[in-house]
C-alpha positions as CSV (number, residue, x, y, z in Angstrom):
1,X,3.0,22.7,33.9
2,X,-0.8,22.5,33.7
3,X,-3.2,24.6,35.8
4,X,-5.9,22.4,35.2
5,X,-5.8,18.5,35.0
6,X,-5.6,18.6,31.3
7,X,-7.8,16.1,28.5
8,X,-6.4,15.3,25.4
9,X,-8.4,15.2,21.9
10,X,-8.4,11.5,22.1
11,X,-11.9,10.6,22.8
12,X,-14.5,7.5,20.9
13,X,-16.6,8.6,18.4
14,X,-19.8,9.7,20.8
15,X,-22.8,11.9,21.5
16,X,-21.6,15.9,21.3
17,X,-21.1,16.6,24.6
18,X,-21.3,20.4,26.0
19,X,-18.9,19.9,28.5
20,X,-16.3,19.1,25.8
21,X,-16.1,22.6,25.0
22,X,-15.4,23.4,28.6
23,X,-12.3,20.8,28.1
24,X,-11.2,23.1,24.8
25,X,-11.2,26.3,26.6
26,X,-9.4,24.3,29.5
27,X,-6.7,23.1,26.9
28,X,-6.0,26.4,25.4
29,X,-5.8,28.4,29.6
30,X,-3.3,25.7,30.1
31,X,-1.3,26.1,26.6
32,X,-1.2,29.8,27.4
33,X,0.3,29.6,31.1
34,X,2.6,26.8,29.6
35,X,3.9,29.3,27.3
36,X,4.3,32.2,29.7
37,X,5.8,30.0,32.5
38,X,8.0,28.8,30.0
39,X,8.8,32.4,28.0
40,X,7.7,31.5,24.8
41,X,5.2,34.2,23.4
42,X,6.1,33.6,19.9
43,X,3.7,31.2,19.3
44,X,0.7,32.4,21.2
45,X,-1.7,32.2,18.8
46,X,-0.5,29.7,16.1
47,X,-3.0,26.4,17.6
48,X,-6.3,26.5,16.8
49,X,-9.2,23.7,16.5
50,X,-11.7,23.9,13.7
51,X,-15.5,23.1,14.6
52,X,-16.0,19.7,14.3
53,X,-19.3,17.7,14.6
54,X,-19.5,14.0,14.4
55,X,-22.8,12.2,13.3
56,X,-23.8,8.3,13.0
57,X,-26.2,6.4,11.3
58,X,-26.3,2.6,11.2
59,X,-24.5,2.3,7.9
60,X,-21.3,4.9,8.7
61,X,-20.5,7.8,11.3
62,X,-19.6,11.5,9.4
63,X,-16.9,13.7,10.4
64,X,-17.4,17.3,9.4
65,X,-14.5,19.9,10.4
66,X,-14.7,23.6,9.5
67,X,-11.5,24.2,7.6
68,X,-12.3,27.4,5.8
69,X,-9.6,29.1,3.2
70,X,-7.9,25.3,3.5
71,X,-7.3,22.8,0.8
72,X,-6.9,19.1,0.2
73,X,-2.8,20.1,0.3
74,X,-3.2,21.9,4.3
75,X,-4.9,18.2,5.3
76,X,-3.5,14.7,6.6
77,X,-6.1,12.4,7.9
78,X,-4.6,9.0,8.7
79,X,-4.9,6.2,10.8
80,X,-2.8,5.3,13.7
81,X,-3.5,1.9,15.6
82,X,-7.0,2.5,16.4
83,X,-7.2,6.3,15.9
84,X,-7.9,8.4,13.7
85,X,-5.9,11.5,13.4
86,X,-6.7,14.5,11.5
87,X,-4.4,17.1,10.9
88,X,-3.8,20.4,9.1
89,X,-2.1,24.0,8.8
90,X,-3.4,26.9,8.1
91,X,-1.0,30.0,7.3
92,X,-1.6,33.7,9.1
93,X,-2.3,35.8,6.2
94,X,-0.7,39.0,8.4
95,X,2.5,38.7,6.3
96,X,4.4,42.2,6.7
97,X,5.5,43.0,10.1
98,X,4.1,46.9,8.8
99,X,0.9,45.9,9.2
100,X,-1.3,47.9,11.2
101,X,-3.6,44.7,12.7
102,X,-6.5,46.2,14.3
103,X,-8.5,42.9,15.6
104,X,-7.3,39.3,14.9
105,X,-9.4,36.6,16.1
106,X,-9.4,33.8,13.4
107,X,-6.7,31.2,13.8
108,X,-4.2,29.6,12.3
109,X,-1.7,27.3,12.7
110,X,-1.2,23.5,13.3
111,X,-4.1,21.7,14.8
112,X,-4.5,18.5,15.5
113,X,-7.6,16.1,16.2
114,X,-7.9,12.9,17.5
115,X,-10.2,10.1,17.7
116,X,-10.4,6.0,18.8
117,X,-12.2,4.4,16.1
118,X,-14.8,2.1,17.6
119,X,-14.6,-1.6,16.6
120,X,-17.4,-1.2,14.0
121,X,-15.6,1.1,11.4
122,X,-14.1,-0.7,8.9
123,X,-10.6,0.7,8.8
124,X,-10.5,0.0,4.4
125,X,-13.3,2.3,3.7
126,X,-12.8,5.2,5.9
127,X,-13.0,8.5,2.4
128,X,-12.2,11.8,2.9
129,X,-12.8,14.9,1.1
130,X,-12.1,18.7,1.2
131,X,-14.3,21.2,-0.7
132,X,-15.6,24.7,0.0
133,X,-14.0,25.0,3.5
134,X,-15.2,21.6,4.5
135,X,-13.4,18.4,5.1
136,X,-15.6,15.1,5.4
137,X,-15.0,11.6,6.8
138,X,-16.9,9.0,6.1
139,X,-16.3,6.2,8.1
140,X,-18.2,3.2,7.0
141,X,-19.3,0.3,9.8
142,X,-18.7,-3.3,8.8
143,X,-22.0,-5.0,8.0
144,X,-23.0,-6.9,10.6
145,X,-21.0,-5.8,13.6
146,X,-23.3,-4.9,16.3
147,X,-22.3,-2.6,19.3
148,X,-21.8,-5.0,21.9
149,X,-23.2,-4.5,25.6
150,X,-22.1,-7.1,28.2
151,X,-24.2,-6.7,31.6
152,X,-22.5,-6.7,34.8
153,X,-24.1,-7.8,37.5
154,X,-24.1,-5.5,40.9
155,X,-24.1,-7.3,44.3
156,X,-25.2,-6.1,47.0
């Protein structure tokens, strides 16, 4: 049961847009009232989404995601139909139930990103790497394929 009409992390490669982050904070509200309605407090904090940050150019758009004390193991990214879908798992490093946690606020867990590929990525060059905390996309656009913009007339 959401609260709030919910969005999912399926959106085109675009513009960062401020109100996105609205969307996240509206995500994780509904996840938590999900998981009260429904009992389930085990699980509270184990869904997190790294920082992400999306940039184009006219030969490729780059997709940076924070994924600090991660490796290349913790990291899927894969294609599904038209979408690219990165996803990883961080483990809490609170092991022993005896310890005295003062202040947790970094997260861990399963997260999950999604993302339509726009007609101009070439789907056989799309690279990926993970170093220092950082994973990188690279999705390259097929030479010649122009952004197409078909206009509608409006009648009055």
């Amino acid at each position: 049961m959401a609260i709030f009409p919910m969005r999912k992390h399926q959106t085109e490669l675009q513009k960062w847009d401020p109100m996105e982050e609205v969307s996240h904070l509206n995500e994780r509200v509904n996840q938590l009232f999900d998981r009260i309605i429904n009992g389930n407090f085990s699980s509270m904090e184990s869904s997190w989404l790294p920082a992400l940050d999306v940039v184009e150019n006219d030969k490729s758009f780059t997709i940076k995601v924070d994924v600090p004390g991660m490796d290349s193991k913790q990291i899927s990214v894969q294609i599904e139909d038209d979408t690219l879908v990165i996803k990883g798992e961080r483990e809490n490093e609170v092991k022993e139930k005896t310890d005295n946690c003062l202040h947790l606020e970094r997260g861990y867990g399963i997260f999950i990103r999604r993302y339509n590929l726009p007609d101009s990525v070439d789907r056989n060059s799309i690279k990926a790497t993970c170093s220092d905390g950082l994973l990188t996309v690279k999705l390259a656009k097929t030479p010649g394929k122009k952004k197409e913009i078909k206009e509608i007339p409006v009648s009055s």
